[in-house]
N, C-alpha and C positions, 0 to 999 in steps of 0.2 A: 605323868602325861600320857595321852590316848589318842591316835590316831582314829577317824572315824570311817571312812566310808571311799570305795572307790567299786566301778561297777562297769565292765564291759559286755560288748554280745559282740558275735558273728554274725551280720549281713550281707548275701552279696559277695561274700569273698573275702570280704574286708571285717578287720578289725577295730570297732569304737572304745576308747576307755575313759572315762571322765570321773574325775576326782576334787575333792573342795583340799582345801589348803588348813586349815584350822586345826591346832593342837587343843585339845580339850584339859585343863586345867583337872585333874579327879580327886583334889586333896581340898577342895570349897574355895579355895580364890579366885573368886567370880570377877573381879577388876578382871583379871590375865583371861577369863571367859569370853569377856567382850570386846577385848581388845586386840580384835582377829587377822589385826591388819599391820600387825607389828612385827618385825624382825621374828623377835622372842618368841614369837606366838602361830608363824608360818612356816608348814614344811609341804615341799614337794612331794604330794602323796605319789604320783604317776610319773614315773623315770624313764628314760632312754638309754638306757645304757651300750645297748646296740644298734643298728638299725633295722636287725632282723627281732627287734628283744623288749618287750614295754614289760615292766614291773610296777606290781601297784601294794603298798605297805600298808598296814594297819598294826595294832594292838597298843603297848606299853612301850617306853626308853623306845623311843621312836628315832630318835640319834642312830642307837645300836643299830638298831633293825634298820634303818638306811646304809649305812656301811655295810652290814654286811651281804643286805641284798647288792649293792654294784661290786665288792669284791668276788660274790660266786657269778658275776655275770660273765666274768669272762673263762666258765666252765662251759663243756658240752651239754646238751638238756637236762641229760638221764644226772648227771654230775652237779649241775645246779640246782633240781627239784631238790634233791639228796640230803645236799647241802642246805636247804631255805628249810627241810622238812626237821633237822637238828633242833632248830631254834622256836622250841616248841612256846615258846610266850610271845612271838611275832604270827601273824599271818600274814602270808602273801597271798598275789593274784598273776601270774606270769601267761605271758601272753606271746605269742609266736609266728613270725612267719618262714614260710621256706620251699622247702620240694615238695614235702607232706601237705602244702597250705596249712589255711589259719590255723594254730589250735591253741585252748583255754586250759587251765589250770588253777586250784586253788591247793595252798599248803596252811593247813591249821590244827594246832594239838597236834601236832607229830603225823599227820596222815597228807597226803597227795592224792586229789582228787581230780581228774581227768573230766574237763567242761564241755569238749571241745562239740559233742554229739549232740547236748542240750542247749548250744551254742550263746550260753551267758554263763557270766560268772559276776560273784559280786563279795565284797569281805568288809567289814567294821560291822557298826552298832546297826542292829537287826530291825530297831523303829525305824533307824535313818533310811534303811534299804526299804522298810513297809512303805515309808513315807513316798519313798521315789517312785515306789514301783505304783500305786494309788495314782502317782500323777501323770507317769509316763503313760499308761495305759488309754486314758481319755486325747490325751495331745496325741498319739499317734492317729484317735479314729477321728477326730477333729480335722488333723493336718492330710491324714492321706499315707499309704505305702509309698509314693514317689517320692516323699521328702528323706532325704538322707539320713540314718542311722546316730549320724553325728548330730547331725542339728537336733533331733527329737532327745536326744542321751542331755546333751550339752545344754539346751534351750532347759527340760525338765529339772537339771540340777543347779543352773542359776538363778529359777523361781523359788527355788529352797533356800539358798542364802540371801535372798533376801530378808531383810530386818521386821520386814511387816510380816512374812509367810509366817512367824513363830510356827519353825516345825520342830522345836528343839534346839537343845544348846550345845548338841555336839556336832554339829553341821553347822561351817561357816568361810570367811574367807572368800577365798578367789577361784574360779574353776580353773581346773586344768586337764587339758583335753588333749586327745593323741589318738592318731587312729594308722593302717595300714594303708596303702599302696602300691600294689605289688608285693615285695618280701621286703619292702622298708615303713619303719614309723616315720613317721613326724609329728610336731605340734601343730594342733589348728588353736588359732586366736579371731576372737570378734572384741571390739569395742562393746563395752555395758557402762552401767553405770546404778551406784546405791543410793535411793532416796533418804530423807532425815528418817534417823531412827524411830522417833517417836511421832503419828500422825493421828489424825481421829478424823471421824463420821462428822459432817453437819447436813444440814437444812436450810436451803433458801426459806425464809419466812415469807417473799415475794412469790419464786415460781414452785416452791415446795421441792423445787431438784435438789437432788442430794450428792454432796462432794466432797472429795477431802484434801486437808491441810494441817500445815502444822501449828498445835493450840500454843497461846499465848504464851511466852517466856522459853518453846521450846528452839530447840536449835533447826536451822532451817538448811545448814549445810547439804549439798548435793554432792557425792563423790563418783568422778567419775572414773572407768579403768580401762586403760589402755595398755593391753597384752603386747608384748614382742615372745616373739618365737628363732629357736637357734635355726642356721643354715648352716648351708657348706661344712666345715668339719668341725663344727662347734652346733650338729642338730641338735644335740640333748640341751643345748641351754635356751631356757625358761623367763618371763620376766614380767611384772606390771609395772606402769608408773599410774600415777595417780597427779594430772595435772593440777588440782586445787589444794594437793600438799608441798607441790613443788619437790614429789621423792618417789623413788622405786627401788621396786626387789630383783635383783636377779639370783638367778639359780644358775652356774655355769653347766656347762658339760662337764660328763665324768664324777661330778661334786656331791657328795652326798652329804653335805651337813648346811648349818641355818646359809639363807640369802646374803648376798652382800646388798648394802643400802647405797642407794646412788641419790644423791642431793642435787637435781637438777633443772634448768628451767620450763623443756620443750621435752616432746619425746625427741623429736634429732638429736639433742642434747644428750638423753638417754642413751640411743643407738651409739651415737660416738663414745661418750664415757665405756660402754660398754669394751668397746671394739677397744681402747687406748690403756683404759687402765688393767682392764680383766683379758684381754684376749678371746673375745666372745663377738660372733657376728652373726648380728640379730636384727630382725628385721621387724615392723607393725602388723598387728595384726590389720586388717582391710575388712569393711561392712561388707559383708554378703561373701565371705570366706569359707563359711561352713562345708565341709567336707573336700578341701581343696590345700594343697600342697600349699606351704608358702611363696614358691618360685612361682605359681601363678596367681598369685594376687597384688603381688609388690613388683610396682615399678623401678627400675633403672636409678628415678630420683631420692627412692622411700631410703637409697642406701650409700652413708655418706663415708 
């Protein structure tokens, strides 16, 4: 199994990190390739493990390498790189805030390499990263420097897991996104949504406009996701539900291994299940979220 890709920069003070969720299958079973939305098949590449502290995994036994990056989290820096630098078949991406402000890191092959000057850093499969970096680059001069760090990171890596981008099969899944304010992370969440896998080109034979749909016998399915994000002393937990499956993933805090699956009908439904059976209090992600703490985007009612 392979972890692929997770990518932050330093703007502004602030720290963006955004990562897909998709284990890549390296041994040819491609069913488990495409089925990126399964339990078995999603890991929280981008961790909380502190709120001064974002961690981002890549390489093999992707299991491993999640445990042991939240168990060295609760080391002092110099003590944690150290420790992440041991586990020379994992890479990491460790990300920081504090007195020093922001600073970056990447640990891979046994070396610690110091981001924080060049102010990005990025770790997995090196197409995935060509691929994002191709796209980020036109979106930012398109969009403008006013638009927040997050949205351009976050917007760029959810037009990659799209089913239609085909930018590769090791990039997939669900974004997840985290950035700094002040000397704390949190999770930022937007509502999206994946169109039918399979779509093609046609032709009005009438006005000659050209459009697309999905061709005869294919599935027409729309999935849509709906992020929740941890607060209060459960920040580090993580979540989508997926209302047309009637199911979701969460990720608690502190928790380093697969999602628990929640069978529910609403996201309310979600947020409560969460809160009753996990001890997790999590709240919706909200349209127009990007670069904004959870407590201001969720109302009073979002939280039951």
């Amino acid at each position: 199994m392979v972890l692929t890709l997770v990518v932050a920069r330093i703007r502004d003070g602030s720290i963006s990190v955004v990562g897909d969720t998709k284990v890549t299958n390296d041994l040819g079973d491609e069913r488990a390739n495409r089925h990126v939305y399964d339990a078995a098949n999603c890991m929280r590449k981008v961790m909380l493990p502190r709120e001064d502290l974002c961690i981002g995994v890549a390489g093999s036994d992707p299991d491993r390498a999640l445990r042991w990056a939240m168990e060295c989290a609760t080391h002092l820096l110099p003590d944690l790189l150290e420790s992440l630098r041991e586990q020379k078949a994992h890479t990491f991406l460790v990300a920081s805030t504090g007195e020093q402000g922001p600073r970056l890191w990447t640990v891979r092959a046994g070396s610690i390499e110091d981001r924080t000057e060049v102010g990005n850093a990025w770790i997995g499969d090196q197409s995935a990263f060509s691929t994002f970096q191709a796209r980020y680059a036109p979106r930012r001069e398109e969009i403008g420097d006013e638009t927040s760090e997050t949205f351009l990171m976050a917007s760029t890596l959810v037009g990659m897991l799209d089913p239609m981008a085909q930018t590769g099969a090791t990039v997939g899944g669900f974004a997840v996104v985290a950035q700094s304010e002040g000397q704390r992370f949190r999770y930022v969440a937007e509502p999206g949504r994946v169109n039918p896998w399979l779509m093609e080109l046609y032709v009005d034979p009438q006005s000659a406009d050209v459009g697309i749909r999905v061709p005869v016998g294919g599935d027409r399915t729309i999935m849509t996701h709906l992020p929740v994000v941890g607060t209060g002393d459960t920040y580090g937990a993580w979540g989508m539900f997926v209302p047309e499956a009637r199911r979701g993933l969460l990720f608690p805090h502190g928790a380093a291994d697969a999602p628990r699956e929640l069978w529910v009908m609403t996201l309310e439904d979600f947020v409560s299940e969460a809160n009753k059976r996990h001890s997790q209090i999590v709240v919706p992600g909200v349209t127009g979220s990007w670069g904004k703490r959870p407590e201001h985007v969720v109302t009073s009612e979002s939280v039951r």
